[in-house]
N, C-alpha and C positions, 0 to 999 in steps of 0.2 A: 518496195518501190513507193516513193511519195507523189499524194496529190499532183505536188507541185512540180516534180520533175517530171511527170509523162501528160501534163498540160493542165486546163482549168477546167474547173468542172461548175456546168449552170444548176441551180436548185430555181425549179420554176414554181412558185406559189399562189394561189388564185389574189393574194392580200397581200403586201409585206412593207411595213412590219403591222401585224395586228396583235391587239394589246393578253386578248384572250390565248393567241400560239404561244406561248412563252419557251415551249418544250423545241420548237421549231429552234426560235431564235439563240436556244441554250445549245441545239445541235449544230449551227452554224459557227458559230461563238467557238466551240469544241473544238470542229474540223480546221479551222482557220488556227487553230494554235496548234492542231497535229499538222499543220504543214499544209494545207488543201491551199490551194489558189478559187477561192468561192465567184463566181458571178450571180447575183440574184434577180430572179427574173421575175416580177408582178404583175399581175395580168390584170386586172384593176390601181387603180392608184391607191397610195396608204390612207389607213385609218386618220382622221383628226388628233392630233393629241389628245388625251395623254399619251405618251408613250413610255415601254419598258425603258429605265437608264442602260441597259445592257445593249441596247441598240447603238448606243455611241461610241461601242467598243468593238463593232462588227466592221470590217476593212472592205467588202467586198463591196463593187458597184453595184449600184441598181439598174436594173431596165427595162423600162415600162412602156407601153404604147400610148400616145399620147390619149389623154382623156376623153376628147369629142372633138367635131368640127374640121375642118380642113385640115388642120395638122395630123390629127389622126390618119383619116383615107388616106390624104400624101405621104404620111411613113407608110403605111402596109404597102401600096401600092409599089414603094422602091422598094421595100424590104421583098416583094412575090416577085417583083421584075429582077433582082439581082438573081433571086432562084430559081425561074425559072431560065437566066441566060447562062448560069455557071454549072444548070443541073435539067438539063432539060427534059430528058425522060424519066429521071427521078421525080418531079415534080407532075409531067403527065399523070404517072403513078400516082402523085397524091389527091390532084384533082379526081381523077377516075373513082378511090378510094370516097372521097366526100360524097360525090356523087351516088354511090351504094348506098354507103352507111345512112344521109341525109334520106333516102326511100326508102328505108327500112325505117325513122326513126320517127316518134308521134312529134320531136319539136327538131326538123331539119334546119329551120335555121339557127338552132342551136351551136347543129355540126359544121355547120357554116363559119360560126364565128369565132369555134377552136380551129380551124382551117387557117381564117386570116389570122390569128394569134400565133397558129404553129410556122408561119410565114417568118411574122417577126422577130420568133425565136431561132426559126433555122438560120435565117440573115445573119442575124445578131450573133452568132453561137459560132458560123462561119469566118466572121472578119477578126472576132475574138482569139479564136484558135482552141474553141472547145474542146474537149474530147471527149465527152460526158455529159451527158443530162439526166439528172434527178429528180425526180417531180414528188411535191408532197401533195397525197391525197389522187385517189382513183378516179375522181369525176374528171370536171373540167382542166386543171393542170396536167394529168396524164394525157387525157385528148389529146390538150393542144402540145403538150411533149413529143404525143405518139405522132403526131403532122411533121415536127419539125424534122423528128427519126427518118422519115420518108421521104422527106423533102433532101434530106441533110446526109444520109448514110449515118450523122453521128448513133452510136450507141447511147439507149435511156433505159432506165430504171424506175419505179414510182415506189412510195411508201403506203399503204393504204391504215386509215386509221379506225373510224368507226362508224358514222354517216356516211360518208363517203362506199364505205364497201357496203354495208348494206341495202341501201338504197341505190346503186348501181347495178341496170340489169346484170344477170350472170352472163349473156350473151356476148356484153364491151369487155366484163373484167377478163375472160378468156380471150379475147381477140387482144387486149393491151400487155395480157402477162403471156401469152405466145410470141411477141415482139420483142418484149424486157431482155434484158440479160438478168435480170433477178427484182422478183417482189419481197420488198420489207415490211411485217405490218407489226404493230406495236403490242398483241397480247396472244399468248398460245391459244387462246378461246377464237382469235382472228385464223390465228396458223392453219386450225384445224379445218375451218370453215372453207376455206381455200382452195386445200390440198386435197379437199372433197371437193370441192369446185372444179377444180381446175384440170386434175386427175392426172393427162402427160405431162404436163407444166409441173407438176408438183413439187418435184426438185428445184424449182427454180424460187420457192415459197421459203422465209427468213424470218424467223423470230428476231426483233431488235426492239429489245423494253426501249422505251421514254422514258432515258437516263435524267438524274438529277445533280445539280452541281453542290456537294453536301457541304462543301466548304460555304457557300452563301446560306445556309442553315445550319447554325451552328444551336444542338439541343439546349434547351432550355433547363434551369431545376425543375424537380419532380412537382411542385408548387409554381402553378402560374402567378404570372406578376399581376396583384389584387389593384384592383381602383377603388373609390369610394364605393362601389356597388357591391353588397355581400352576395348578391345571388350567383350562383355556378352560369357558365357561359360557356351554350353550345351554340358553335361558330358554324354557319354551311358557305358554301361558294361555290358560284355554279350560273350559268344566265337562266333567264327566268323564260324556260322551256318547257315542253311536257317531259322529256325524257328525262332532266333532272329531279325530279317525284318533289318538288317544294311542297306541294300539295297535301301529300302523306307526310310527311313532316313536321306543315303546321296543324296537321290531324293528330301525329304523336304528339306534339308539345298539350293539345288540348286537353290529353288525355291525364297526361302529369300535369297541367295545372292543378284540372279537378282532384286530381289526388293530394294534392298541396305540398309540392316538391318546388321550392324557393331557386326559381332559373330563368334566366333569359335566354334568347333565341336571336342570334343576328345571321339574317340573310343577305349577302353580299352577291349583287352582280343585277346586271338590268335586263330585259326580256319584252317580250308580247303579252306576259301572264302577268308584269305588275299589277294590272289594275283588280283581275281577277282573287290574286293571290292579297291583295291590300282586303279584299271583300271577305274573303274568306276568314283573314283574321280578325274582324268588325265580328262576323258570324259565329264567331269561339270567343266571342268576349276576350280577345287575346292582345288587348295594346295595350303597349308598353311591356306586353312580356314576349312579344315574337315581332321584331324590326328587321322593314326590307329597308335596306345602306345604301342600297346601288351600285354604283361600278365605281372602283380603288384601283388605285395604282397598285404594281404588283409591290414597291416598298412599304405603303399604308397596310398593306395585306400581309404582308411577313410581321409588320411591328404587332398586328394585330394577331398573328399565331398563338402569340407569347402571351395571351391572354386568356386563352381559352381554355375551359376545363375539357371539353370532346369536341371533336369535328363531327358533324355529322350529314350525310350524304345519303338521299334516296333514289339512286337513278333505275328507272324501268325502264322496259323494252315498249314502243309507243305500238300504235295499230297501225302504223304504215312500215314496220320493220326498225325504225332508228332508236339507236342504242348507244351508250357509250363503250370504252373498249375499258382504260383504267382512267381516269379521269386524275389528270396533273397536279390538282389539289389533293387530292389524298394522298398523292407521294411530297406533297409539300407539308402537310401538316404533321404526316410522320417524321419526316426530316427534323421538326422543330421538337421533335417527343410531345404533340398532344395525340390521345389514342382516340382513337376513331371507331365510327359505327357508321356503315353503309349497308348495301344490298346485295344478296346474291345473285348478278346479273352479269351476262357477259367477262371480259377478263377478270374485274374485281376481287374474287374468291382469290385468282392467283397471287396476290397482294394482301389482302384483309383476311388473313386463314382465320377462321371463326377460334375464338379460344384459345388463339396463339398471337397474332399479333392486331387485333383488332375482335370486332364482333362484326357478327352478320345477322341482317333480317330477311326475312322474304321480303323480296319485290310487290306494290304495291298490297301492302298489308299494314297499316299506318298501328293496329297493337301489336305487330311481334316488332315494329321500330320501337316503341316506348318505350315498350320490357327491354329492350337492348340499350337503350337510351337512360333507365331508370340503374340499371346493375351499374354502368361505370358514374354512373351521376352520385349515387350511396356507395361505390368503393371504392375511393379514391387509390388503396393499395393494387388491386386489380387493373385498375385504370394505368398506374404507372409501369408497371409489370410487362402491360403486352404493348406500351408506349417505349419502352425499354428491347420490346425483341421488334418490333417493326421497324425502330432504326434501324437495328444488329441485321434485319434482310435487306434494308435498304443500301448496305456498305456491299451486301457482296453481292447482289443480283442490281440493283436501279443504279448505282455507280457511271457519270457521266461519262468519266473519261472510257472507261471500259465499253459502253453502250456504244460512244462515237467511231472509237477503235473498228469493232465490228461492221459497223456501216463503210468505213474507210479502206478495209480491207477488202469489203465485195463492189466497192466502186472502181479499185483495184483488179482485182480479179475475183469476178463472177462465179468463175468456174471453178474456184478454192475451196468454195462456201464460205469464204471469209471467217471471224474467228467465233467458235459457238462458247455462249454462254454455258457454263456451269450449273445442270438442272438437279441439282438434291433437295426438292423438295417437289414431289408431285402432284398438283393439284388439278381436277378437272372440275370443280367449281359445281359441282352435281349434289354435293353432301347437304342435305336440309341442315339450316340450324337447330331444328330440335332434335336430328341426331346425334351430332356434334355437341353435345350437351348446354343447350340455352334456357 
């Protein structure tokens, strides 16, 4: 059974489109060409350009609450009046719900304002002829999913990714995945977390990697494309957060200066930590050999893969719990065959298998990144080698079409399990690099 013939289905987003989800908008883009009838629903208004090109080729409507001011209050207010005249004791139920939840909760009028959001998507979801809602991310978009669910009878589902589920108490994710008909999250390091979470729910817990469309990456020669600059180019990208480890980073590059390894350093993406992180490399004597770029379009970003001799990526787990799961640049830089060095943290390991198709460091350890950092920088045979098998797992595990499939089949039926990836390679991301022989 297709999307399209057993009705339309909303994917509700707290952003859409923003320039950083690109994984979102590749799953949208996916579903709508297997046949999905998409509605998208934004619960804020879009990002300022730039925006992804791939957003021009997405069909499905937007819709958003108006921004502020009068036209705002006057839709919610007809969008909770239609619900509550077409659903009256459904809707009792939802207030009743807000009511609880908002006294138990340290920010109630949080719960509040996924309430009136969940209004304007049950409305809207109503006159549509929804049949389905799909919420990405466990915080605020499932909320206001889960209002609409109560208000609406519609059946939802959410994806959870990596901020999101962990800095969500475990009290809402059990209360939102007891409601679901199935939780998707993006890395078996997530799965696991979960299905100890969640414990009767468990079953209802889905591994669904963050598919890559390989055809818009098409590998590069084993030789990146050289500029007038002879020094090797290790490319990161990432906003300029704690959890992204920029920090250790420009720690490891300080390290191979001094050792006098002939490299530059481009930092791509913009953050709270620029000014920090511009100080930091003042403090390493490191300019002109470590540059923060800023934010690129995702085409300036791909022309820019093909340039690079490593990706390299530091993300740790911060003190308030957030973490990444696999981070969509690193399945992007694989895509183009440059080999990569990241960290053993969260999903990662199950992507970057240390000594197979990548290298791993420990997690804030800015010398065992160097030493990971220095091996593919002087080998460039090893370098292409495991740049060579991290495509070859990207074809048959990160595969968009297949990824989309699976999600399409449990928004279908829940109760199928939809279709399970293919797991021959086990990893639990536990293995130190210096076991694994680094």
């Amino acid at each position: 059974m297709s999307a399209k013939a057993s009705g339309p289905v909303a994917y509700v987003m707290k952003r859409y489109p923003r320039l950083t989800e690109t994984f979102i908008l590749n799953e949208i883009r996916a579903m709508e060409r297997l046949g999905a009838d998409i509605h998208i629903f934004s619960l804020l208004p879009p990002e300022p350009p730039p925006h992804h090109p791939m957003v021009g080729q997405v069909q499905a409507p937007i819709h958003s609450p108006a921004a502020a001011g009068f036209g705002k209050w006057a839709g919610l207010a007809r969008a909770h009046g239609h619900m509550l005249a077409s659903s009256p004791l459904r809707y009792a139920g939802a207030v009743l719900r807000a009511i609880v939840w908002s006294s138990l909760s340290p920010r109630p009028l949080s719960v509040w304002k996924q309430f009136g959001r969940g209004g304007f998507i049950a409305s809207t979801c109503r006159r549509s002829g929804i049949r389905h809602i799909h919420a990405h991310f466990a915080n605020a978009p499932a909320a206001s999913a889960r209002f609409a669910n109560l208000m609406s009878g519609i059946p939802y589902s959410f994806t959870t990714h990596a901020k999101d589920l962990y800095l969500t108490p475990p009290r809402l994710l059990r209360e939102r995945a007891r409601a679901a008909t199935f939780v998707a999250t993006c890395t078996d390091y997530n799965a696991r977390y979960l299905r100890d979470l969640l414990v009767a729910d468990a079953d209802k817990v889905h591994l669904v990697y963050h598919g890559i469309d390989l055809s818009q990456f098409n590998p590069r020669d084993e030789q990146p494309a050289r500029t007038s600059n002879p020094a090797k180019l290790v490319l990161s990208v990432g906003r300029l957060v704690a959890k992204k480890g920029h920090d250790d980073l420009i720690a490891a590059c300080a390290m191979l200066h001094r050792k006098g390894l002939a490299f530059r350093c481009m930092i791509v993406g913009e953050g709270p930590l620029r000014s920090a992180l511009a100080a930091q490399i003042d403090e390493f004597r490191l300019t002109g050999v470590v540059t923060l770029e800023g934010a690129m379009t995702h085409a300036e970003l791909v022309a820019l893969y093909r340039h690079a001799d490593v990706f390299a990526l530091a993300p740790r787990i911060t003190d308030d719990g957030d973490r990444d799961g696999i981070p969509n640049v690193i399945v992007e830089a694989m895509a183009t065959g440059v080999p990569v060095v990241s960290t053993d943290v969260s999903g990662v390991p199950e992507l970057v298998i240390h000594g197979q198709t990548g290298l791993l460091a420990r997690s804030n350890d800015p010398a065992s990144f160097a030493d990971a950092l220095e091996r593919l920088l002087v080998d460039p045979q090893q370098a292409a080698s495991l740049a060579r098998a991290a495509r070859q797992r990207l074809v048959r595990d990160f595969d968009l079409w297949t990824t989309t499939r699976q999600l399409h089949a449990l928004i279908d039926c829940p109760d199928c399990g939809g279709i399970q990836p293919e797991r021959s390679d086990v990893v639990d991301g536990k293995a130190s690099p210096a076991e694994a022989g680094s």
